[in-house]
N, C-alpha and C positions, 0 to 999 in steps of 0.2 A: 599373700599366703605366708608370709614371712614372722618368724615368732619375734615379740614384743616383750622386753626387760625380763626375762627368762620365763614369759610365760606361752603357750599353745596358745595357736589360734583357732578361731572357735568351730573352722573347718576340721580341725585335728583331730578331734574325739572322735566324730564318725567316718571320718577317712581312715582308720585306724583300726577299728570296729568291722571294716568290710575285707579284712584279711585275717587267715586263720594262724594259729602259731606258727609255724612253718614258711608260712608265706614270707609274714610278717619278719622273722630272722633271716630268712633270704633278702630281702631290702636292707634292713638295717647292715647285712654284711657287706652288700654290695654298694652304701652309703658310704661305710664307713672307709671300705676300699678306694674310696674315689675321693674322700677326705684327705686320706693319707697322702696323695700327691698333691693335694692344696698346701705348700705349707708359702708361711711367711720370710722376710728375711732373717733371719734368726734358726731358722729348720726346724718352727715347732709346727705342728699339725695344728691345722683350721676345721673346724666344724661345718664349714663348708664345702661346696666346690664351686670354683670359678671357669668360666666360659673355656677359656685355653682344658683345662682339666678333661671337662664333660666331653669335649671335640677331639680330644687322642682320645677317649672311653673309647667310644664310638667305630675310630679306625682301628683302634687292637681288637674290638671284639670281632669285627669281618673281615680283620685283614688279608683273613687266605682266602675267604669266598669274594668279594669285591673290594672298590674305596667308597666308600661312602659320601657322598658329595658332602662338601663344608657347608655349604649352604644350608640344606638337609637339616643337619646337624646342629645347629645356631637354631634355626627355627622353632626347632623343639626345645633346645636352650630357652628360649626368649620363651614359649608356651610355660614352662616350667617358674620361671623369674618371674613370678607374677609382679611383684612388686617395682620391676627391671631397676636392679642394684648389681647388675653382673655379677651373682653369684646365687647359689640354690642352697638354701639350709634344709634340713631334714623337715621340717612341718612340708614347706612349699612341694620337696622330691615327694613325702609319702600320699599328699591329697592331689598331687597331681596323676603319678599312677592310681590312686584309687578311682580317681575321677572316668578314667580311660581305661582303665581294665575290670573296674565294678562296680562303675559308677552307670545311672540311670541313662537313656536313650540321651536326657535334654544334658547330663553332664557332659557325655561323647565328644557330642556333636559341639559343644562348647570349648571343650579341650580340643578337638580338632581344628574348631575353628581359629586358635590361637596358634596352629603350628602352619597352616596355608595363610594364612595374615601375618606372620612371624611379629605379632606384637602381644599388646594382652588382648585378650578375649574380654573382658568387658568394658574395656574403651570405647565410648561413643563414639570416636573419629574413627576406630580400626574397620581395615573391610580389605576384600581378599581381591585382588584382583587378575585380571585373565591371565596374565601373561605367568605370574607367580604359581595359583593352580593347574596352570598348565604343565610348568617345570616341577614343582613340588610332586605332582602325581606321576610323572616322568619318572623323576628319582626314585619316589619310595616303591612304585610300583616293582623295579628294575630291582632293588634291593631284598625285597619279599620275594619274586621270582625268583632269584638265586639264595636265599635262605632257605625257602619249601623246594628247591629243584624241579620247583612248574617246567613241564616237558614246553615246546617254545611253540606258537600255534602260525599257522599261514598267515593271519591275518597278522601286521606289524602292531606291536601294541602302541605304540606311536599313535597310530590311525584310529584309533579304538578310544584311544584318552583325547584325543581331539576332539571328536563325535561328540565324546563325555560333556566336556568342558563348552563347547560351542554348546549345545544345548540347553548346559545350565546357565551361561548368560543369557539365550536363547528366549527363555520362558521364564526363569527367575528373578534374572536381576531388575527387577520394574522401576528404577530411580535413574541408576547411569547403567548403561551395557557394557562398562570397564570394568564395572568393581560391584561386587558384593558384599550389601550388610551382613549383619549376625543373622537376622531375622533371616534372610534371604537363602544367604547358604545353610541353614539349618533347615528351612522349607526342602531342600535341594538335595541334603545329603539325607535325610529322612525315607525320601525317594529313590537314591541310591547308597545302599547299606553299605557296599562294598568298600566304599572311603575309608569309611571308621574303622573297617576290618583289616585294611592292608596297614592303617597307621597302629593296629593295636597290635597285631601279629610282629610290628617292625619294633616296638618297645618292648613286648613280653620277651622276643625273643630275645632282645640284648639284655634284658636285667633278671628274666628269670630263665638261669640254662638250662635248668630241667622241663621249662614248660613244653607243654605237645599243643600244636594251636589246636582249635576246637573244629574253625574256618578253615577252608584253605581261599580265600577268597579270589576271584576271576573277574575280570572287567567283564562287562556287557556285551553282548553281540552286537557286531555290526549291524544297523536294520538294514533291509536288502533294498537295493539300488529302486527309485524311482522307475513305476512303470514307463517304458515310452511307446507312442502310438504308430501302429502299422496299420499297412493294404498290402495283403496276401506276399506277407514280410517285408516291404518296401519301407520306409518313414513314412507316415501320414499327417496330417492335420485334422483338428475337430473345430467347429463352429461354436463347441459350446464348452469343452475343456480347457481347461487352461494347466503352465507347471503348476503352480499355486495348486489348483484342486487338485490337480491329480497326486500331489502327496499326502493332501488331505484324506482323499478317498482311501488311497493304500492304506493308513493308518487304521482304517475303519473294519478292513475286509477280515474276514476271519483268519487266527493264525495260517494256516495252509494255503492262503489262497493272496500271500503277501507278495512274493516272489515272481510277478507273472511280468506279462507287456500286453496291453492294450491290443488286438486285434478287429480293425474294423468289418463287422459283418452287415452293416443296413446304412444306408443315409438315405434317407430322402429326396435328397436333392441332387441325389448320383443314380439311384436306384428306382423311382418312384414314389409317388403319395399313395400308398396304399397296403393297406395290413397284411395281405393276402402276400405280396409281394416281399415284404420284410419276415414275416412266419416262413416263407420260402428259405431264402437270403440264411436265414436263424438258424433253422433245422439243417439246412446242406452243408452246417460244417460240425465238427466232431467235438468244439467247444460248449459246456453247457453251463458256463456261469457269463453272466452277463451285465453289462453296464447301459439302461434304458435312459438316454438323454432328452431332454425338450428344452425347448428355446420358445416363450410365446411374444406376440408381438410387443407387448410394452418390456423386452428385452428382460425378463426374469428365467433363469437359469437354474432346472431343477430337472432329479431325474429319481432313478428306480436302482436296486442294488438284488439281481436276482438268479442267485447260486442253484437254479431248479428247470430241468430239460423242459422247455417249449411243448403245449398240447395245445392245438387247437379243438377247441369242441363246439360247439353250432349254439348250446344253450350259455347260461351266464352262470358257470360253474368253477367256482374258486377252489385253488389249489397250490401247494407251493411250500418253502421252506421255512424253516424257524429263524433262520439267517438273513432273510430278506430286509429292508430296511430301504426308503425312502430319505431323499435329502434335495437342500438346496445349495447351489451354489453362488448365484447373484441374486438380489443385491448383497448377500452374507450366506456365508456355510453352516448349515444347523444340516442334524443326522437327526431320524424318528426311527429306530428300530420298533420291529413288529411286538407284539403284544400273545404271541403262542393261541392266537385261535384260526390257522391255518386260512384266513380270508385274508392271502397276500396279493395274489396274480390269477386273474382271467385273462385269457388269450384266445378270444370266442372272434371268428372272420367279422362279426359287425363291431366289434369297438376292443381295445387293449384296455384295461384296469387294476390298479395297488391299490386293494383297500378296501373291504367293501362294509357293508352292504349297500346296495343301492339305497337313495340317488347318493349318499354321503360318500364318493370315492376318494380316496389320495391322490391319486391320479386315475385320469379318463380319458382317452383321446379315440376317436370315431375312426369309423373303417378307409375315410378320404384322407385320414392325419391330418384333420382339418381344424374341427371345431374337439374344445377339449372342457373339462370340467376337474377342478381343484377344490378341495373342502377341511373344515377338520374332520377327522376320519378318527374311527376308535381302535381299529386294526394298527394305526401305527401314531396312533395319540398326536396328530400335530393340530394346534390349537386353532391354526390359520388357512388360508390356503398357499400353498408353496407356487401358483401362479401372481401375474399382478393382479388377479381380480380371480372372481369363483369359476365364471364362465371366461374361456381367455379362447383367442385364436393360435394355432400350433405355427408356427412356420418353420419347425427344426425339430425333428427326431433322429439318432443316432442312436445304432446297436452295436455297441462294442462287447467283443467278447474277450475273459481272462484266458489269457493265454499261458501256462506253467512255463516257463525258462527251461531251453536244453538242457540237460545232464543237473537241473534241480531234481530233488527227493523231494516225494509228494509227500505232505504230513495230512492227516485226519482231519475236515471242518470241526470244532470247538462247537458241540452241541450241548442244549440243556438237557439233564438226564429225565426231564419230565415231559419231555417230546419228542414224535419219531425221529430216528436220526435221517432217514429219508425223505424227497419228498413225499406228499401224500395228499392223495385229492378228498375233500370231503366226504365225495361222491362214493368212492372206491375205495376197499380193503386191498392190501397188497397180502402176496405172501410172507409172511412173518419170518420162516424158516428161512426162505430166498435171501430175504432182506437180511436177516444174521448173519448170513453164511460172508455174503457182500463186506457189512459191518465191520467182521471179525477179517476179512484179510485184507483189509483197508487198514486196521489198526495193528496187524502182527507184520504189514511189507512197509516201503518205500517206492515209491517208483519213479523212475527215471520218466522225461515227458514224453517218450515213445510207447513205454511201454503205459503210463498213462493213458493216450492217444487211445491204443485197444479197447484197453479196459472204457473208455468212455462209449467209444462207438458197441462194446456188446451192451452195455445199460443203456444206449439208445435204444436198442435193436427188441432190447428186453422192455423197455418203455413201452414202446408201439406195440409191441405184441402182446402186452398186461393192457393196454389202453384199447386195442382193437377185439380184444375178447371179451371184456367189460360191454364193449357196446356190442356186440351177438347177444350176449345176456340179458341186455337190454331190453332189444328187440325180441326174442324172444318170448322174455316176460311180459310187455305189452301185447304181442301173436295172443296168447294163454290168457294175457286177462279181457281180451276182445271177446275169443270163446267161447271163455267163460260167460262172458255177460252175455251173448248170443244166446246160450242153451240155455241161459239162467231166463230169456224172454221167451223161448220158445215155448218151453215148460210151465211158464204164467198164460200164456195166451198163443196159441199157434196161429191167429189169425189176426191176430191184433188188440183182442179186446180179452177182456178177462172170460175166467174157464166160468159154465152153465152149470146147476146144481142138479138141473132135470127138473125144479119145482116150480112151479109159480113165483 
């Protein structure tokens, strides 16, 4: 970046260009400021500044709000030196702020990546590694908090930049899980904006003191602790869960429904082979989101994902939520969510089913939990079947139910606005008005898991008694079209044969 026999370099022009007048004499004053204590042995002023210079900038400007770690401070040094000749001339100082403060998404992320790698950013050899983005986001973060007076939150921000940083070796770094290339941490910080934001807020606000940040930037939420598996709150085990999956699956489940623990409602092999048995088992607890496991004999590991209260009905009658989704867990983890044409879940006394239409089911397993049936299905588009073969034998079903965390605040399922936010049976209209009223104070409360608890058992209550009037109506309607077709014969033929004209 460094100018050449008194000429700008060809970055100059439009680094220069991306500030307005004002701006622009803000830097040059605050260049020239930081010139002034560069001098030589002689006491004349340098057109530069040198590393010692830029590193007291740094501690006078927050001296009374914090110390700015030396480290810190060097890093962004060295980001700035492009040329690394320990010192910064005016080209190198104004396209490196333009690059970080109006510069494009890929300049950012490139200038940043020169201050967590503390070398140049377009070094083939440079790459940022764990221990460095760990401290660096440590410091700068600590620094931005006390310049914006971020109020300080429960959570340690310590704990929050670990998460950070573990994950983005985690998932990004695909070469060494020490270190990250350019490439790599730009895939990364891309994904999380708030990097670029704490590093731009900590330089605008040293060089320009009138700026007002735009950000106030906040590290990420903790994700909420891995579900773990209970019996009637005890610890449990599963036959077909494993840690592995089961952070997989959280990942998957709707925002509100992240925060739970695993409560076992059915095994098979504790409770019975038989539907009748586990639809008991299901209904008699107040939980109504569910996690539908199978295990078949050539040991493939796959199940059902289904946020929608249990109906058993006698006919093959799909019904269920928009949320539902199918997946596998051995030999490999793949998720098929539903496809919004409500044929998710039959829950009929002679077989359980994901998927339908007949025979093509997602899953299918028979009234003995015996014999099952796997397909690609268009309900949740999976190309294969999620069994080791089409026709498979069951030898493991498990119903676990989500259970919400004590003293969690329930948030709203994440619904599409082009589908009931309720369940809904094919079959059946619900009340619209009911259903709003539901809607509407589900999205204006919170609820604690007790008072959750209630609320779930009156929408049972309310279930069964929309689902047990539906089939009065039913029957009824059939009574009326019997009848009808009676009087409709009687009146053709009261004795069996058609009516007589009196004629020959």
């Amino acid at each position: 970046m460094g100018a050449k026999s008194g000429k700008h370099i060809p970055e100059y022009k439009e680094a220069v260009s991306k500030f307005h007048g004002k701006e622009l004499k803000q830097l040059k004053r605050t260049f020239k400021s930081l010139c002034s204590y560069t001098e030589n042995g002689e006491g004349k002023k340098k057109k530069y500044v040198d590393k010692k210079t830029f590193q007291e900038h740094f501690q006078e400007s927050f001296a009374e709000e914090f110390e700015l770690n030396p480290q810190v401070s060097e890093h962004i040094f060295k980001a700035f030196d492009y040329r690394n000749e320990d010192k910064i001339d005016w080209d190198e100082f104004v396209v490196g702020m333009a690059m970080l403060l109006k510069g494009s998404l890929e300049e950012k992320l490139e200038f940043c990546f020169g201050i967590f790698a503390g070398g140049n950013p377009e070094s083939k050899e440079s790459f940022v590694t764990k221990k460095d983005l760990q401290e660096m986001l440590e410091r700068i973060v600590s620094a931005v908090d006390k310049i914006l007076g971020t109020p300080e939150k429960e959570e340690d921000p310590s704990t929050l930049i670990d998460i950070l940083v573990n994950g983005a070796f985690e998932h990004y770094a695909k070469q060494d899980k020490s270190q990250m290339t350019l490439e790599e941490f730009k895939s990364w910080a891309e994904n999380n904006s708030q990097v670029v934001d704490y590093v731009e807020v900590l330089l605008h606000k040293s060089y320009q003191k009138t700026y007002t940040p735009v950000v106030n930037p906040t590290l990420p939420e903790a994700p909420p602790a891995v579900p773990t598996l209970k019996y009637n709150g005890a610890p449990s085990t599963s036959d077909v869960l494993d840690p592995e999956s089961i952070a997989k699956l959280r990942d998957h489940l709707p925002p509100g429904s992240k925060n739970v623990d695993f409560e076992l409602l059915y095994k098979a092999s504790n409770h019975g082979y038989s539907l009748k048995t586990c639809y008991h088992h299901v209904n008699a607890s107040p939980i109504k989101q569910y996690l539908f496991l199978f295990k078949d004999k050539e040991g493939h590991k796959f199940g059902a994902y289904c946020p929608s209260a249990i109906h058993v009905e006698s006919g093959n009658k799909f019904y269920g939520d928009p949320n539902t989704f199918i997946f596998t867990i051995f030999p490999s983890f793949e998720v098929f969510p539903g496809v919004h044409n409500n044929s998710y879940v039959c829950t009929s006394n002679n077989f359980l089913a994901f998927g339908g239409p007949e025979p093509n089911y997602g899953i299918y397993v028979d009234s003995d939990v015996d014999k099952g049936v796997s397909r690609p299905n268009e309900t949740f588009s999976n190309e294969k079947p999620l069994s080791g073969s089409e026709n498979f034998q069951c030898v493991h079903l498990e119903v676990w139910g989500l259970k919400v965390r004590e003293g969690t605040k329930r948030e709203p399922l994440a619904r599409s606005e082009s589908v009931h936010r309720e369940s809904v049976s094919v079959e059946r209209k619900e009340s619209s008005s009911t259903r709003a009223s539901i809607n509407l104070a589900r999205k204006a409360s919170s609820f604690t898991g007790e008072e959750q608890k209630k609320i779930d058992e009156l929408l049972k209550n309310k279930d069964e008694l929309e689902y047990e009037l539906e089939r009065v109506r039913k029957q009824l309607q059939e009574e009326k079209e019997k009848r009808e077709s009676l009087e409709k014969g009687r009146t053709l033929s009261p004795r069996g044969g058609p009516k007589k004209s009196g004629k020959d």
